[in-house]
C-alpha angles and dihedrals in degrees: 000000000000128000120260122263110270109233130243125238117222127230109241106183109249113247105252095202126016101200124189114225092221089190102058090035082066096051089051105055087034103055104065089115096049102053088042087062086037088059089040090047100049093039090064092042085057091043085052101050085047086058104045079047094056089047099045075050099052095041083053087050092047095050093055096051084053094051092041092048088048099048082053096052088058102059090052096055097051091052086043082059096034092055088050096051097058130224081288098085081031086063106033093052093056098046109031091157091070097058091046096051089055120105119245116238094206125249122321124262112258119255099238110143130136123225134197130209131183123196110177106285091353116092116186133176117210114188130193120214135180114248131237115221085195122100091242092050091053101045091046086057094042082057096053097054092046085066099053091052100048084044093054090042094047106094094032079070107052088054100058099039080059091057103048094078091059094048086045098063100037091056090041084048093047090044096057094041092048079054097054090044094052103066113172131255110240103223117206125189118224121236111236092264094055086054088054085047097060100032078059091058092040087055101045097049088049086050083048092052099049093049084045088054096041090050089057 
């Protein structure tokens, strides 16, 4: 076998000067501090974006729960409905030629009819009438009530209305007589010597009292 190739060197030109940059020797030995609060300092601005991003994240997260519970709601609601309505509307709003096609029978006979009841000593009428969606329906019903109810009031109240005089002047009687009896009390205020007056005999009868007990 041959021997391998020797390799070449290659000529790299000598530096002729090697000069030290004394200023920027000085800030190196004398940042350490710095770039440890650089490093600090840009680590938390990292650890801040990451947590604006996790909650942009979680509000997005949580929009689209509520959109998806409401949605769901929805379409509870509208089978809810749809189970109330029955097949009928089902039925009518798929096919809407069918209920057109059939014949109208005109429009349907009024419920008016009078019915009696006996219970015992009690007679009542109870009639049915047919009711009138209109305004002037409505407030000719509201009327009619109205009558009833002032009729059925009525002599309830005559007779109080009777009774009322005779309450009137017995109050009015008991009132002046309440007066007569209530007199009031004139109230006096004492001057300050009357006040030592009094303390004194205050004073005097307890110190009494005590001699009278310690005798005992």
């Amino acid at each position: 076998m041959a021997p391998p190739p020797k390799r070449r060197k290659l000529a790299i030109a000598p530096v002729d000067e090697i000069v030290f940059d004394n200023d920027a020797r000085h800030d190196f030995l004398t940042g350490f501090h710095k770039r440890k609060v650089q490093r600090a300092k840009h680590a938390q601005e990292i650890a801040e974006k990451k947590v604006k991003e996790e909650r942009r994240e979680h509000r997005r997260k949580l929009r689209e729960e509520r959109q998806a519970e409401f949605q769901r709601a929805l379409d509870q609601n509208r089978k809810r409905m749809q189970e109330l309505n029955g097949p009928s509307e089902s039925e009518s709003e798929s096919n809407p030629d069918q209920d057109n096609d059939a014949e109208w029978a005109g429009f349907p006979e009024p419920v008016d009819y009078e019915a009696e009841y006996i219970d015992e000593n009690k007679y009542t009428t109870v009639t049915v009438e047919d009711m009138d969606p209109s305004k002037e329906g409505m407030y000719k019903a509201a009327e009619s009530i109205d009558r009833v109810d002032e009729d059925e009031e009525s002599p309830k109240t005559t007779s109080a209305v009777t009774k009322t005089p005779e309450k009137q002047t017995s109050t009015g009687n008991d009132r002046s007589q309440a007066k007569k009896k209530k007199k009031k009390r004139k109230f006096r205020y004492e001057s300050h010597a009357e006040r030592k007056i009094t303390r004194m005999k205050e004073r005097m009868g307890n110190r009494k009292q005590a001699k009278a007990r310690r005798a005992t």
